[in-house]
C-alpha positions as CSV (number, residue, x, y, z in Angstrom):
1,X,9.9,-30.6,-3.1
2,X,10.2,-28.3,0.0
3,X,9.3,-24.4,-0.3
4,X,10.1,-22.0,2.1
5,X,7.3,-20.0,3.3
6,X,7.5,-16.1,3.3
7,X,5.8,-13.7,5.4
8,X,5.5,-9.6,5.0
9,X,4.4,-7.9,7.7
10,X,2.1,-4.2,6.7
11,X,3.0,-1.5,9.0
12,X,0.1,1.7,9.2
13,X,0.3,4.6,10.1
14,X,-2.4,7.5,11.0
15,X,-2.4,10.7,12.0
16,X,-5.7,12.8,11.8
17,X,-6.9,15.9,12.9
18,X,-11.0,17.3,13.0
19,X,-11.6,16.4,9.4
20,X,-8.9,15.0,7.6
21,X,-6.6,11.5,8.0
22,X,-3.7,10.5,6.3
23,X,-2.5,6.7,6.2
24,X,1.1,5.6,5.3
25,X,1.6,1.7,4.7
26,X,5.2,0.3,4.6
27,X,6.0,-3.3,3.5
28,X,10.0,-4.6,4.1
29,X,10.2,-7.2,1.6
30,X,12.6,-10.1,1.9
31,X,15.6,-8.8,-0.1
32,X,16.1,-5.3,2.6
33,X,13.9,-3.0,0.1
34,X,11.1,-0.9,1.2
35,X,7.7,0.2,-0.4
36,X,5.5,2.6,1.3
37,X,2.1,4.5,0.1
38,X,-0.2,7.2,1.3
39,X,-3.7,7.4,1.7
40,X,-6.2,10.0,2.7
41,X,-9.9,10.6,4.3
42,X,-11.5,13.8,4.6
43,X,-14.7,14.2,6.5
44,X,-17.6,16.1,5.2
45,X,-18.1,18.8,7.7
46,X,-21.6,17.9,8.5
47,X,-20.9,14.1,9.1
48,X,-20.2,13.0,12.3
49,X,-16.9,12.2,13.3
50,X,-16.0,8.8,13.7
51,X,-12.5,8.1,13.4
52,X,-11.9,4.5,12.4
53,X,-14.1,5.1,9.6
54,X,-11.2,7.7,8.5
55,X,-8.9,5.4,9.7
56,X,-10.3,2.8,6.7
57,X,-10.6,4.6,4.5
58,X,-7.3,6.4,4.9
59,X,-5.9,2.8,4.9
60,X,-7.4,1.3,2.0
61,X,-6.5,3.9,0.3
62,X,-2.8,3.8,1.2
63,X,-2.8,-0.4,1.4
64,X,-4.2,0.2,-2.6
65,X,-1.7,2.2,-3.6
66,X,1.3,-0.1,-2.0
67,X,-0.5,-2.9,-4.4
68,X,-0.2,-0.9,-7.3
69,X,3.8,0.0,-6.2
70,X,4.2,-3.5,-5.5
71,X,2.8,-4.4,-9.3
72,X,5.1,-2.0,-10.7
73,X,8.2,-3.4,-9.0
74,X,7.2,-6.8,-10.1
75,X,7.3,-5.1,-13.9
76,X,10.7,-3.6,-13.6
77,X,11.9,-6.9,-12.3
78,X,10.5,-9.1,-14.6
79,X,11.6,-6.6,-17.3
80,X,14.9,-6.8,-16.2
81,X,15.8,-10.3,-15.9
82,X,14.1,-11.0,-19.2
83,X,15.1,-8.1,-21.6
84,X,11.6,-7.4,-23.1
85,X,8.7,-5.3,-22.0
86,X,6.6,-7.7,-19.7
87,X,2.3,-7.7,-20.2
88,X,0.5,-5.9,-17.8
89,X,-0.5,-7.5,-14.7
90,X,-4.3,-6.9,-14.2
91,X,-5.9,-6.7,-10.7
């Protein structure tokens, strides 16, 4: 049996100023539907500044946080087309 393969693309965003940068990740999933996240760095004042280390952190932050949305969609889904209450989906 043939399956059709699936891809998702991640699109981040940054925007950061002296000491603080905020991440937003956005995934289009196959049916049209959208789910974005945020994420945030701040930089001590006395560390040096080094943005693509914000820029991680920022981002796995936000890429974290679509994971979780993307668990709770699965829930309300599953929920849904079954009628009961679906267990928890550990990560």
């Amino acid at each position: 049996m043939m399956h059709t393969a699936v891809g998702w693309h991640v699109e981040m965003e940054f925007m950061e100023d002296d000491q603080h940068t905020r991440a937003v990740a956005m995934v289009r999933l196959p049916d049209g539907s959208e789910v974005r996240a945020h994420g945030r760095a701040s930089r001590h004042r006395v560390d040096a500044r080094q943005p693509r280390v914000g820029e991680e952190v920022a981002g796995a932050r936000a890429l974290n946080e679509l994971a979780m949305r993307l668990l709770t969609k699965a829930h309300e889904e599953i929920d849904a087309a079954s009628g009961r209450t679906s267990h928890p989906i550990h990560v």
